[in-house]
VOGU-3710 file (C-alpha; in Angstrom, 3 decimals, decimal comma):
1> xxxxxxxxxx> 17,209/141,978/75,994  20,561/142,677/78,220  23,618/142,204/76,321  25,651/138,934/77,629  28,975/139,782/78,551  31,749/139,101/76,614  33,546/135,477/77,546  37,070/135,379/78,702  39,042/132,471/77,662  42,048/130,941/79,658
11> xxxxxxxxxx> 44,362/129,396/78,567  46,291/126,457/80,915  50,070/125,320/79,857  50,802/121,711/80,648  54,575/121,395/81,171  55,337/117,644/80,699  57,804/115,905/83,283  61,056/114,108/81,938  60,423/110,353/82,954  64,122/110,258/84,740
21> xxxxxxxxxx> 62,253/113,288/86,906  59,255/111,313/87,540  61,286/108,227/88,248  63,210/110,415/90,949  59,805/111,934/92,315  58,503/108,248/93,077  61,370/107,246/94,914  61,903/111,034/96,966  59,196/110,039/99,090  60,432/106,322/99,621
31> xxxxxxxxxx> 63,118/105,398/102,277  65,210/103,394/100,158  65,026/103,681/96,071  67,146/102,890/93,006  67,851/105,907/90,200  69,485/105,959/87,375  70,605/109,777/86,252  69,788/111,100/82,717  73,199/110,601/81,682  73,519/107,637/82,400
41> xxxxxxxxxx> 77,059/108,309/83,973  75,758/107,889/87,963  73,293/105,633/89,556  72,083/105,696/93,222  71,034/103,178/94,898  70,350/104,013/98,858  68,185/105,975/101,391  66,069/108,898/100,606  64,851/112,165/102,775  62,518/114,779/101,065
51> xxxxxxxxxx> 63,636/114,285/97,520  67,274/113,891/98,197  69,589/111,518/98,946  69,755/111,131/102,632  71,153/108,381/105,077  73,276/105,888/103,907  73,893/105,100/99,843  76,156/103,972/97,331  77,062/106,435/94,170  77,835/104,364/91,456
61> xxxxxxxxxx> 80,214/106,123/88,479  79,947/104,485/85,142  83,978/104,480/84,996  83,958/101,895/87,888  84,398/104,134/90,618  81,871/104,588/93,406  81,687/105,727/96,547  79,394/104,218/99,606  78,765/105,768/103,081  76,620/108,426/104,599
71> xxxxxxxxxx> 75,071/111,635/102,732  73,312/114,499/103,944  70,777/116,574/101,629  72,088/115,376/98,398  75,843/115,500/99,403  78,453/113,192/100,115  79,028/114,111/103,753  79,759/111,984/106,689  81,650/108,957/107,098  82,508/106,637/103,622
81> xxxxxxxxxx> 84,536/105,092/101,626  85,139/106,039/98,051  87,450/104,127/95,005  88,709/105,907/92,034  88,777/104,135/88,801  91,038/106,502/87,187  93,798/106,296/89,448  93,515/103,362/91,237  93,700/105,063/95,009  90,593/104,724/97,709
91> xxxxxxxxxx> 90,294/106,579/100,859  88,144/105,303/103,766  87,367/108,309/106,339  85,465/111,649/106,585  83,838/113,321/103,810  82,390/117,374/103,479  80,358/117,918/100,093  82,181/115,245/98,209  85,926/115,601/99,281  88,455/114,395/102,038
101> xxxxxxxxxx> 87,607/116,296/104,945  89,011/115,234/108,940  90,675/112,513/109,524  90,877/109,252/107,024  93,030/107,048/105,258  94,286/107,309/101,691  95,770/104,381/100,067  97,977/104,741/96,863  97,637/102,439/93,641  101,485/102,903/93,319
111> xxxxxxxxxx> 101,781/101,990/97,226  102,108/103,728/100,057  99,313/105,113/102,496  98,592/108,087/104,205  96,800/108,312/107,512  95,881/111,647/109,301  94,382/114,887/108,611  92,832/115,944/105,594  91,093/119,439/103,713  89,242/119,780/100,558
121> xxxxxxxxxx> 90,468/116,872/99,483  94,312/117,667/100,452  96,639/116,400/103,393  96,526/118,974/105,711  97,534/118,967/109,698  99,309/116,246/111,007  99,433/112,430/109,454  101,886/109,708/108,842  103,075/108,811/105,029  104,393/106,006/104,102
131> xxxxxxxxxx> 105,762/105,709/100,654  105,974/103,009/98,310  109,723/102,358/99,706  108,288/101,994/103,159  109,918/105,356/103,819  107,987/106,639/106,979  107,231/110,881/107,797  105,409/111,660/110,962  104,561/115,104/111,137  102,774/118,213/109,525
141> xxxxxxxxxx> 101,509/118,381/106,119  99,802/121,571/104,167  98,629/121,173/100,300  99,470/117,808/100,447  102,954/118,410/101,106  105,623/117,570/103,827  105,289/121,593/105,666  106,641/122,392/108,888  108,059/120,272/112,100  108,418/116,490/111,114
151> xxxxxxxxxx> 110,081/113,516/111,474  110,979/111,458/108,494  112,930/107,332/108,573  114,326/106,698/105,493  115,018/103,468/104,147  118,768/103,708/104,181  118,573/103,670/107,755  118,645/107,459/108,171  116,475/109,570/110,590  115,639/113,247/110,206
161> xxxxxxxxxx> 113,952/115,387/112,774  112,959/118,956/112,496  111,557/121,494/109,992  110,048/121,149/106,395  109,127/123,635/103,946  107,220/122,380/100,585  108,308/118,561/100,763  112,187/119,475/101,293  114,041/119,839/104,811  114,387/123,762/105,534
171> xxxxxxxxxx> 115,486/125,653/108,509  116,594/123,690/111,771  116,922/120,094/112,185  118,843/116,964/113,029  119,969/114,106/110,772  120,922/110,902/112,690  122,891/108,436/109,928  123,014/104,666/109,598  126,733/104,943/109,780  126,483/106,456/113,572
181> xxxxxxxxxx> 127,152/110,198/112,689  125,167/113,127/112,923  124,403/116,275/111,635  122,981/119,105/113,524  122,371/122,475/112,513  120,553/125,007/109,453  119,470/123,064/106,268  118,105/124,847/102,702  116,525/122,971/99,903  117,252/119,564/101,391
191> xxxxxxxxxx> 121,134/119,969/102,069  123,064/121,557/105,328  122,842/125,212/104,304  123,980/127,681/107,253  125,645/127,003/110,305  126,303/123,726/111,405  127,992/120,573/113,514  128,837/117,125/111,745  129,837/114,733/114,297  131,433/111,529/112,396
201> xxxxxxxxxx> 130,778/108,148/114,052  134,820/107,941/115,158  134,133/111,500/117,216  135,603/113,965/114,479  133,509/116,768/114,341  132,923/119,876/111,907  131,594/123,339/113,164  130,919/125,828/111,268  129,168/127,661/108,254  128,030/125,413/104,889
211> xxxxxxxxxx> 127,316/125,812/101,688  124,809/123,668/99,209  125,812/120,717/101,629  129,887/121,511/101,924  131,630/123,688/104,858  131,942/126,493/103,185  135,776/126,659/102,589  137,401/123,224/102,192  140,721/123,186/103,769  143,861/121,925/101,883
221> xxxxxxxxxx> 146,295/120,643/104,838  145,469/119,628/108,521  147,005/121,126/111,295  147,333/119,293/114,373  146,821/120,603/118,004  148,158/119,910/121,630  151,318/118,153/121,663  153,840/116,983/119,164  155,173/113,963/121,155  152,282/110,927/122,260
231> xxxxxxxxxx> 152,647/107,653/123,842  150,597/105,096/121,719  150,575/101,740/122,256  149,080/99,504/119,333  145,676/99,427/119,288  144,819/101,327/122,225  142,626/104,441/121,525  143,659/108,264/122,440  142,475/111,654/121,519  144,106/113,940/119,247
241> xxxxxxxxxx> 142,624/117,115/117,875  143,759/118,886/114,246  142,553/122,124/112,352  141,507/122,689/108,980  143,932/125,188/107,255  144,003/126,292/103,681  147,828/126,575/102,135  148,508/129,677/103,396  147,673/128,892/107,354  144,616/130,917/107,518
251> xxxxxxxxxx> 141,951/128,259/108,946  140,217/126,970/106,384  136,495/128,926/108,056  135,990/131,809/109,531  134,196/130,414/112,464  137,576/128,622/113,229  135,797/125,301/112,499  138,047/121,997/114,121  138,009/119,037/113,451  138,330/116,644/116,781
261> xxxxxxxxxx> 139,417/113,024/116,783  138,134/111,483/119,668  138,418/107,389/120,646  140,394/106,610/117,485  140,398/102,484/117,657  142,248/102,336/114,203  145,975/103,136/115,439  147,884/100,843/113,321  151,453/99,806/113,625  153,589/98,368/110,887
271> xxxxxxxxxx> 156,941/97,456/112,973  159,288/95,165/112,665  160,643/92,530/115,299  161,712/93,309/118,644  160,607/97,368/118,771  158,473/97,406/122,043  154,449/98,730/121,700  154,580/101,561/123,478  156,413/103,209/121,236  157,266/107,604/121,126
281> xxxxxxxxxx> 155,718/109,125/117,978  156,177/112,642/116,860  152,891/114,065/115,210  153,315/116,323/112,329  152,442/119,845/113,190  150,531/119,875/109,503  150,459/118,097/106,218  148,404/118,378/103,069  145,458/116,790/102,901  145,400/114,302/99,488
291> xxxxxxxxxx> 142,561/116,177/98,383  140,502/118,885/99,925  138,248/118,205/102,832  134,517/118,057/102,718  133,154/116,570/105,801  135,091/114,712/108,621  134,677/110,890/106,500  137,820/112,611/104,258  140,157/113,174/107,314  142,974/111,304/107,666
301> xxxxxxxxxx> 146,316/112,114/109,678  149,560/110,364/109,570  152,385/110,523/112,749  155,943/110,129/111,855  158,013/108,243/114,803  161,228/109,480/116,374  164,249/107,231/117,391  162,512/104,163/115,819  163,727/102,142/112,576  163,197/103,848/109,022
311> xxxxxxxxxx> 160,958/101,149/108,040  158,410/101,999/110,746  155,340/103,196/110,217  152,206/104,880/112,077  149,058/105,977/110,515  145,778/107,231/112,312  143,112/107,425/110,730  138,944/108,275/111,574  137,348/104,519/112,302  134,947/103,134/110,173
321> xx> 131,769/102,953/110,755  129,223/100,105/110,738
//
């Protein structure tokens, strides 16, 4: 009798499938399904493409956030529009792998809206913000910050044009007031910083070198140029240029910054009867300033009159502006 051989036995290990899995397998191979993850924090409801999501869909998140739009193998990618429960702000636009990618528009809880160029999530390119004071910047933006040439209204009235570094103006640019003046020249951390021109609305102007937003010595008296004799007649406008000088004479910067009053409207005349308008004034060659001079909105100059009455008086003084 042969001998039978000796039996092999195999054994077979059944490895059972989570119900959330086999909930997900019936609807991978349907176009459109509803699932519910295992923790209960997401839920899908949308197209489907080989097991993943795939078309469009809308993530649900159990804080009250969701996003709906297109996805591609599983990922937010495409075109959509997500909400964020936790801080209140949606964005509407391009998304790569879950994130602001390309162009789209953010929208602020606080206020305020962004429109432009985004990466990873981040402004980045070039976009207009608006802030929640309406304040407008048009310009370039990198890690969500105001970074390089710009233009930014504010809501005083104020326009700035030129560079930004990190959210603060830095390096060239021009500021164009409410009030009519201007400021053209090098700016650090926000403030003119460097060399510089202020140009008040009556026509003074500063040139020269500042300092954390001041010329960079302030002058203690004002020295006027040209001649010391003018024919003014009230009211009537005329030019009349001074320098800034510190108490000893030396000008009061080393880039022999001037001030330069140009169409001066405020020539007032306190006379009394029968002294005719067109009156002879003698100009000071210099007087002390009442305090020292920061920017061409502190200059004033007064004019002392020859063969006129002792109670006549002349002052000049920078117009206002509107």
């Amino acid at each position: 009798m042969r001998p039978q051989p000796a039996r092999r036995t195999a054994v077979l290990s059944i490895k059972r499938v989570p119900r959330a899995h086999r909930a997900q397998d019936r609807v991978a191979h349907t176009r459109y399904g509803v699932y519910e993850y295992p923790n209960s924090f997401f839920r899908y409801e949308g197209e489907w493409k080989g097991g993943k999501k795939h078309g469009h869909g809308k993530l649900l998140f159990k804080d009250g956030g969701y996003y709906e739009g297109e996805f591609v193998d599983g990922e937010i990618t495409g075109e959509g529009y997500q909400h964020w429960a936790w801080s209140g702000n949606s964005y509407s636009g391009h998304f790569v792998l879950g994130e602001p990618q390309g162009r789209g528009i953010m929208k602020y809880k606080a206020g305020g809206h962004y429109e432009g160029e985004f990466s990873r999530g981040l402004r980045e390119g070039q976009g207009v913000l608006v802030d929640v004071d309406g304040q407008t910047y048009q310009g370039a933006f990198h890690s969500n910050r105001r970074h390089g040439h710009g233009q930014m209204c504010f809501k005083n009235g104020d326009r700035y044009e030129g560079n930004w570094v990190r959210d603060q103006r830095q390096g060239h640019g021009v500021l164009c007031r409410a009030d009519g003046s201007t400021y053209e020249g090098q700016w650090h951390s926000d403030v003119f910083s460097g060399l510089g021109s202020l140009t008040h609305c009556s026509g003074a102007t500063y040139c020269g070198l500042w300092i954390n937003g001041h010329p960079a010595a302030p002058a203690s008296r004002i020295a006027v140029l040209g001649p010391e004799v003018l024919q003014v007649v009230q009211g009537t406008p005329f030019t009349l240029s001074v320098q800034l000088q510190q108490d000893d004479g030396d000008i009061a910067e080393k880039h022999k910054s001037q001030f330069t009053l140009g169409t001066l409207a405020d020539v007032t005349m306190t006379q009394p009867p029968n002294v005719p308008d067109d009156l002879s004034v003698s100009v000071k060659t210099s007087q002390h300033a009442r305090q020292p001079l920061s920017a061409p909105d502190d200059l004033s100059v007064h004019v002392t009159t020859s063969h006129a009455p002792d109670d006549l008086s002349v002052s000049l003084t920078t117009s206002q502006c509107a």
